[in-house]
C-alpha positions as CSV (number, residue, x, y, z in Angstrom):
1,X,123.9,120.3,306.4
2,X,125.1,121.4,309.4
3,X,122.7,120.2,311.5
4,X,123.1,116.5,310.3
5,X,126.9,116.8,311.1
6,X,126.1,117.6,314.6
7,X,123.9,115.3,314.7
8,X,125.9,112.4,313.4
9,X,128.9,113.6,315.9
10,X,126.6,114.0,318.9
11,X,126.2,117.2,319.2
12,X,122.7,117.9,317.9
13,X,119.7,117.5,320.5
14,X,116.5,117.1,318.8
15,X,114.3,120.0,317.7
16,X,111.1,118.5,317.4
17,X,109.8,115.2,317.6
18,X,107.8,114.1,314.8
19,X,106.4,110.3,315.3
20,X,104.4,108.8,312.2
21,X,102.8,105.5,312.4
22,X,101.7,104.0,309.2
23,X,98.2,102.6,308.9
24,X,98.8,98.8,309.3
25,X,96.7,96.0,309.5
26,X,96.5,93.0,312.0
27,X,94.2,90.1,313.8
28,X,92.3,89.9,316.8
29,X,94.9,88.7,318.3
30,X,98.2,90.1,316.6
31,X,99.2,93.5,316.2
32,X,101.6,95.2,313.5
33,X,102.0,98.6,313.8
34,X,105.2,100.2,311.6
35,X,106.3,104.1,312.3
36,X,109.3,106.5,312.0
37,X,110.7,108.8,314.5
38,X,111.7,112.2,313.1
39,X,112.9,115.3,314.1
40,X,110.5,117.5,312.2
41,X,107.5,119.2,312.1
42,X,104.3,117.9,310.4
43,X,104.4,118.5,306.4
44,X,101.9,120.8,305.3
45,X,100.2,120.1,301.6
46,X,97.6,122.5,300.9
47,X,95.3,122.9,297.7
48,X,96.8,126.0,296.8
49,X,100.6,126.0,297.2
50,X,102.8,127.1,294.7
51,X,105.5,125.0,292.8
52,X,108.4,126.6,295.1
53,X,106.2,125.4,298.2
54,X,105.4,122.2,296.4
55,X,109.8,121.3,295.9
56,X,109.7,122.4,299.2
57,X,108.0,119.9,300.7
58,X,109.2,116.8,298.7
59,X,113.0,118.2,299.5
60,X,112.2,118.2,303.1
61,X,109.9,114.5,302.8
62,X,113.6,113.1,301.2
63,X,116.0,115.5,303.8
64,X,115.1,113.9,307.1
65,X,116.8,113.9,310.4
66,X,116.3,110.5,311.8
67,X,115.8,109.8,315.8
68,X,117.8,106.5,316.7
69,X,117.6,104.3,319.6
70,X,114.6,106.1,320.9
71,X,112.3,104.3,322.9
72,X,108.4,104.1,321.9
73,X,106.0,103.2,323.9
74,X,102.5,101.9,322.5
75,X,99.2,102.1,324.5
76,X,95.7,100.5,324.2
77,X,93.2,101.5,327.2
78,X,92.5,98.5,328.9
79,X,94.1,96.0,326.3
80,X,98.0,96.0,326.2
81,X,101.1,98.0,326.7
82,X,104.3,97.7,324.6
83,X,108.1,98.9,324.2
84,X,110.3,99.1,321.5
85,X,113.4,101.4,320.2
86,X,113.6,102.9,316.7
87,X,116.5,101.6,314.6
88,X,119.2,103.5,313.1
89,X,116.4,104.9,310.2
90,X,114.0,106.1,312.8
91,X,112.0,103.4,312.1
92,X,109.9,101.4,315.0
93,X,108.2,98.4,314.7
94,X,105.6,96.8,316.7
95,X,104.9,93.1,315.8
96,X,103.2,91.5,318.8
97,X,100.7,88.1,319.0
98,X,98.9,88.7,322.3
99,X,96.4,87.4,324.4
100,X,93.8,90.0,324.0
101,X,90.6,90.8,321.4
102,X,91.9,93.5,319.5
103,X,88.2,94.2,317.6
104,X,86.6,94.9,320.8
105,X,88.7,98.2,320.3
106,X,87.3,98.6,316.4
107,X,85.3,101.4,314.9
108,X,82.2,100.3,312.8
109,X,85.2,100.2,309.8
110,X,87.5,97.7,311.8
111,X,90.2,100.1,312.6
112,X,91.7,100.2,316.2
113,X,93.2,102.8,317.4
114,X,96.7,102.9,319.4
115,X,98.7,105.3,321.4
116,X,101.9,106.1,320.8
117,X,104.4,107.9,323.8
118,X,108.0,109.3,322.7
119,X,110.9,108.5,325.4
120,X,113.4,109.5,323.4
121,X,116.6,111.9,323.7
122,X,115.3,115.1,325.1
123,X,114.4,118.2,323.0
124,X,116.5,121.4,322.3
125,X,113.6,123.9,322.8
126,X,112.2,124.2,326.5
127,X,108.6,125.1,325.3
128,X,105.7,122.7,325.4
129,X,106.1,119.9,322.9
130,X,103.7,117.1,321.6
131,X,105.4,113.7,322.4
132,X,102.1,111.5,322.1
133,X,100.6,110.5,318.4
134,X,97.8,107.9,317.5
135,X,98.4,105.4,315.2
136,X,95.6,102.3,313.5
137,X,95.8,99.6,312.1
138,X,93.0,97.5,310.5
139,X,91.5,94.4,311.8
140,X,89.1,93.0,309.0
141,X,85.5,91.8,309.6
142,X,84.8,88.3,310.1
143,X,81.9,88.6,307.4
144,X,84.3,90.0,304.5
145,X,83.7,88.5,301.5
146,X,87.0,89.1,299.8
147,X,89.7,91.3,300.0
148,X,91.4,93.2,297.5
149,X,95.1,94.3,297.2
150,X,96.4,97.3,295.2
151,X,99.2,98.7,293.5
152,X,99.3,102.9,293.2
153,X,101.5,103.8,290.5
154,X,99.5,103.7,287.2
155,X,97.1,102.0,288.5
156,X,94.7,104.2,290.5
157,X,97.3,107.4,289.9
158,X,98.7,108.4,286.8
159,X,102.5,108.4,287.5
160,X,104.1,107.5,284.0
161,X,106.2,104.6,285.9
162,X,107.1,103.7,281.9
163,X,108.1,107.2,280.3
164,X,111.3,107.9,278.5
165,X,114.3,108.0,281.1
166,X,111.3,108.5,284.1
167,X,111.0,112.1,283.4
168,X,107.2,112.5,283.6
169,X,107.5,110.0,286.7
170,X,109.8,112.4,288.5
171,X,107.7,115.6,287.9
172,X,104.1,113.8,289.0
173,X,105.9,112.3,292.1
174,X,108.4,115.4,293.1
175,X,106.8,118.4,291.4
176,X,103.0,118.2,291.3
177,X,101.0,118.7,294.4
178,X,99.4,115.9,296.0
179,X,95.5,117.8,295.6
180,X,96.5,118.3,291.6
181,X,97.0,114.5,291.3
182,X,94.5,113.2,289.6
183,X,93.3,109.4,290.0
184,X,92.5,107.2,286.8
185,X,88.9,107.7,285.7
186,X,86.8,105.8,287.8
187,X,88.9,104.3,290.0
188,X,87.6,105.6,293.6
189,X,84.3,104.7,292.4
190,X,85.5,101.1,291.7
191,X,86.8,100.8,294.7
192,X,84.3,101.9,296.8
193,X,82.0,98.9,295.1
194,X,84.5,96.8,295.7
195,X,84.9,97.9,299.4
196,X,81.3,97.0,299.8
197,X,81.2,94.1,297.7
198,X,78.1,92.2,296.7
199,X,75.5,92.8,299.0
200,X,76.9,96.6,299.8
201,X,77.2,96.3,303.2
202,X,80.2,94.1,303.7
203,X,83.2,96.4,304.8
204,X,86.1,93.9,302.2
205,X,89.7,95.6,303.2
206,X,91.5,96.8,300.7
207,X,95.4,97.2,300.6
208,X,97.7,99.9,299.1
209,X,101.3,98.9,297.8
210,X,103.9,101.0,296.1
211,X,107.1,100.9,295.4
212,X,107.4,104.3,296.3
213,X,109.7,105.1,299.6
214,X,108.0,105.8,303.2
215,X,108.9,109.0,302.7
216,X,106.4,109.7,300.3
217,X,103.5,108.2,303.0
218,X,101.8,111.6,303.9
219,X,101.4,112.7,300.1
220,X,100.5,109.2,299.3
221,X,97.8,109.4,302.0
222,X,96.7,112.4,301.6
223,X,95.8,111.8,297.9
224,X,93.9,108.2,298.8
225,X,91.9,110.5,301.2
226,X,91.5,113.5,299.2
227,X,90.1,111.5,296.0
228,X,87.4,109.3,298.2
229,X,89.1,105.7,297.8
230,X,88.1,103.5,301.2
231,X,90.7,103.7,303.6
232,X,93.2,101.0,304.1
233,X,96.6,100.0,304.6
234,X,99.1,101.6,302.9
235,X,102.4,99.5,302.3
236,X,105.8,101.3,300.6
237,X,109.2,100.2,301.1
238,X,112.7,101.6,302.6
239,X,114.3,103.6,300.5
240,X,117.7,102.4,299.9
241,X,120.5,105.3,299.6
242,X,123.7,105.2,296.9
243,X,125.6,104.0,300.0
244,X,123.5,101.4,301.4
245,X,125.2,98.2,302.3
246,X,122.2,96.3,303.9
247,X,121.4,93.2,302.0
248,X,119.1,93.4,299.7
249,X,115.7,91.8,300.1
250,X,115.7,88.3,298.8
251,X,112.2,88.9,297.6
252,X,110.5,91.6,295.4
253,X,108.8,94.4,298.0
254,X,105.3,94.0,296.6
255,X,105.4,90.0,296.1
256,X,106.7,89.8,300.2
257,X,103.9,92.2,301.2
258,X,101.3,90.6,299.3
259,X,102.4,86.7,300.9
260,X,102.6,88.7,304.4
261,X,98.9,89.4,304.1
262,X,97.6,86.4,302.6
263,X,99.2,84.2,305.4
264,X,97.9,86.8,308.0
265,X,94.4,85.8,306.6
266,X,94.5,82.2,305.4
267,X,90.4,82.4,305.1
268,X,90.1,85.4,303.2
269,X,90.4,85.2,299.7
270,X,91.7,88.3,297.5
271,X,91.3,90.1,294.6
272,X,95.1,91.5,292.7
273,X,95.1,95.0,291.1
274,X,97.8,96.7,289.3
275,X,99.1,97.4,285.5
276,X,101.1,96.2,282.4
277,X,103.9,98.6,283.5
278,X,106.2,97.1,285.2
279,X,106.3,93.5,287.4
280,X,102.5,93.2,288.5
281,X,101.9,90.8,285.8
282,X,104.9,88.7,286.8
283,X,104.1,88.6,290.6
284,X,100.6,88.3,290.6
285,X,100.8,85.6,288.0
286,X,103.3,83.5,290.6
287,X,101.4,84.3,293.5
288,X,98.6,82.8,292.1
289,X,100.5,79.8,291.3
290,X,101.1,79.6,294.4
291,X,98.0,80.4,296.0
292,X,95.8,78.5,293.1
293,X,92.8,78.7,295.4
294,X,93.2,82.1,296.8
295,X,93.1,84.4,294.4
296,X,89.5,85.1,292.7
297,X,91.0,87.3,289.8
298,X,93.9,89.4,288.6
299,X,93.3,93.0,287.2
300,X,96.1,94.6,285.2
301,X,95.1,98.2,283.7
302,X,96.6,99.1,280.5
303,X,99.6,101.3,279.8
304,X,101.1,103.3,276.8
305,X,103.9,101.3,276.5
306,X,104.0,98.8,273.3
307,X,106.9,96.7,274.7
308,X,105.4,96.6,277.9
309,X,101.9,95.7,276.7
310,X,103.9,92.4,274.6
311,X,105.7,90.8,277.4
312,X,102.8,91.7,279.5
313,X,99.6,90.0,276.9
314,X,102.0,86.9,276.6
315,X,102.4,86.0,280.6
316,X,98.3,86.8,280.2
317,X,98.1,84.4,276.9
318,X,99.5,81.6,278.6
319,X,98.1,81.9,282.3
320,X,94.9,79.6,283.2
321,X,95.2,79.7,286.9
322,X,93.0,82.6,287.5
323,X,91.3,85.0,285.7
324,X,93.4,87.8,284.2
325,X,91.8,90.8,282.5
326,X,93.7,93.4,280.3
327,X,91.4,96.6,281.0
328,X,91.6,100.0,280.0
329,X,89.7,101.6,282.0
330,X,87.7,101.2,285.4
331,X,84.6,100.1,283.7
332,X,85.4,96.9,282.4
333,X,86.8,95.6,285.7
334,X,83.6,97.2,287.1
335,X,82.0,95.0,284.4
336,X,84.1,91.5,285.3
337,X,83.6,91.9,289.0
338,X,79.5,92.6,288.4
339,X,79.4,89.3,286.2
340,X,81.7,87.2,288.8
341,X,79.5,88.1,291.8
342,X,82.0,90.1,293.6
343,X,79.9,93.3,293.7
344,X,76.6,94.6,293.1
C-alpha cells in the first residue's frame, strides 16, 4: 500500500521492469502488437504450489503497479523500428500499416517475432536489470483454409461462468492452479484437427477470447500451452475498476474483437466456438447476420444451466443463417466438422 502512495505522489522509482506483450495477430503488411508495462517480476506458476502460493499469485496478477508514460521501443532486424508510450494502465500499443513483408520474418507456424526495448523512468536498484523482452504476433498463411475463433470460459475450460452467485467461477479462476485446470474432454484434440484442417497440413489460425481481464494473460497462457491446444492469439479485455469513469465500450468485448479479425482478413472465412452460458449465442448469431457469407458454422457447447439452455435452443430454433450445433461434448463437433469437410 505504501508503495502505490509513493508511487501515485512521485516519490516511488520503479523496482523492476516487467514488459508483457500479448500474442497478437497481424498482415504482411500491418502489425498489432498490444503489451503492459509493469513494475514486477515475472509470475511464477508451478505444478506443485500450494493454495497459499496459488492466492498469492492471483493477489499479486490483480495488485499491480502500473508504469505510465514510458516509452517502448519495438524492433524487427532488418524490417522496421517503432515508438510508442504506455498509457496511464501500463498499457502500450503498437498498431502500424507499413511498407514491409512481415512473413518473410515468420516461423514455419506464421509467427514473427519482435523486440521490445524499455526507455522508461529509471530503476531503484543499481544491479543489472533486463529491459529488453520479445513479443509475436501471428501472421496467417496464405493457404489457410479457415479460421476458427474461440471463447475460453466453458468452452475449452471448465469455469462454471453460470453457478449460483459465481462462487465455483471465483474459486476455478482465483484459487485453483493454472496446471490443475482441467480442459473439457477432448477439446485440445479438437482443436489440433481443426488447426490442421482437412488435408492436415494446413496451419488454420485459431483465436482465444475471454472476458476475463489481461491480468489473468500468463495463467490463461500457461494453461493453453500446458494442455497442447495450437497456439494462437489470445484476446481479454481491460478490467474496469469500481471507480472507472472511462466510457464504456459501445460494443460487447467479444463481438468488437471478433469484427476486428474478420475485417483484418476479409478472405478468410471462420469457424465460431463458444457455449450456451452466457452471450455467445447472441453474438455469434448477429455476427453471422452480418457476415452471411463468412461464417461456415457456429458451435455452442452445452451447459448445466436449464434457463440458460431455453433462451439459448430458442435463438438456435429460429436461426437459418448458418449452421448452429448444440453439442455436449467435443465429439459431435468433431463429428459436424468431419461431415462438412472442414477436417480430416
Amino acid at each position: 500500500m505504501l508503495k502505490r502512495i509513493k508511487r501515485i505522489i512521485g516519490k516511488q522509482k520503479v523496482d523492476n521492469v516487467l514488459v508483457t506483450p500479448y500474442r497478437s495477430y497481424g498482415t504482411k503488411n500491418h502489425l498489432y502488437v498490444l503489451g503492459r508495462a509493469l513494475d514486477d517480476v515475472p509470475l511464477k506458476i508451478v505444478e506443485d504450489q500450494s493454495l497459499i502460493m496459488t492466492f498469492r499469485n492471483t493477489f499479486r496478477q490483480f495488485n499491480t503497479y502500473e508504469i505510465k508514460d514510458a516509452a517502448i521501443d519495438l524492433h524487427l532486424p532488418e524490417k522496421l523500428k517503432l515508438s510508442t508510450k504506455t498509457d496511464g494502465e501500463g498499457y502500450f500499443l503498437f498498431d502500424e500499416t507499413i511498407n514491409t513483408n512481415l512473413s518473410e520474418k515468420a516461423d514455419e507456424e506464421g509467427w514473427v517475432k519482435v523486440d521490445l526495448h524499455f526507455r522508461g523512468e529509471s530503476v531503484r536498484n543499481t544491479g543489472e536489470r533486463e529491459d529488453n523482452f520479445q513479443g509475436e504476433l501471428l501472421i496467417p498463411e496464405d493457404n489457410a483454409e479457415f479460421g476458427i475463433i474461440s471463447d475460453i470460459d466453458d468452452t475449452i475450460l471448465k469455469t462454471d461462468v453460470t453457478s449460483f452467485l459465481k462462487l465455483r467461477l471465483l474459486k476455478n479462476s482465483l484459487l485453483t492452479n493454472a496446471y490443475e485446470r482441467i480442459p473439457l474432454k477432448g477439446a485440445p484434440e479438437l482443436y489440433q484437427k481443426l488447426h490442421c484442417g482437412k488435408h492436415g497440413e494446413n496451419k488454420n489460425p485459431i483465436f482465444y477470447l475471454s472476458n476475463s481481464p489481461w491480468n489473468l494473460y500468463q495463467y490463461l497462457k500457461l494453461f493453453l500451452d500446458y494442455n497442447k491446444f495450437p497456439k494462437g492469439p489470445i484476446l481479454l479485455r481491460n478490467f474496469r475498476g469500481p471507480f472507472d469513469r472511462s466510457l464504456k465500450p459501445e460494443k460487447p468485448h467479444k463481438q468488437k474483437e471478433i469484427i476486428n479479425i474478420l475485417k483484418t482478413y476479409p478472405d478468410l472465412n471462420f469457424i465460431l466456438i463458444g457455449d450456451s452460458g452466457e452471450h455467445d449465442a447472441s453474438i455469434y448469431t448477429d455476427i453471422a447476420v452480418q457476415y452471411p457469407d463468412r461464417i461456415l458454422a457456429i458451435y455452442l457447447r452445452s451447459v448445466n444451466h436449464r434457463r440458460q439452455m431455453e433462451r439459448v435452443q430458442s435463438i438456435v430454433d429460429e436461426f437459418r443463417t448458418t449452421p448452429v450445433l448444440m453439442m455436449d461434448n467435443s465429439k459431435e463437433a468433431e463429428e459436424h466438422a468431419r461431415e462438412n469437410g472442414f477436417i480430416r
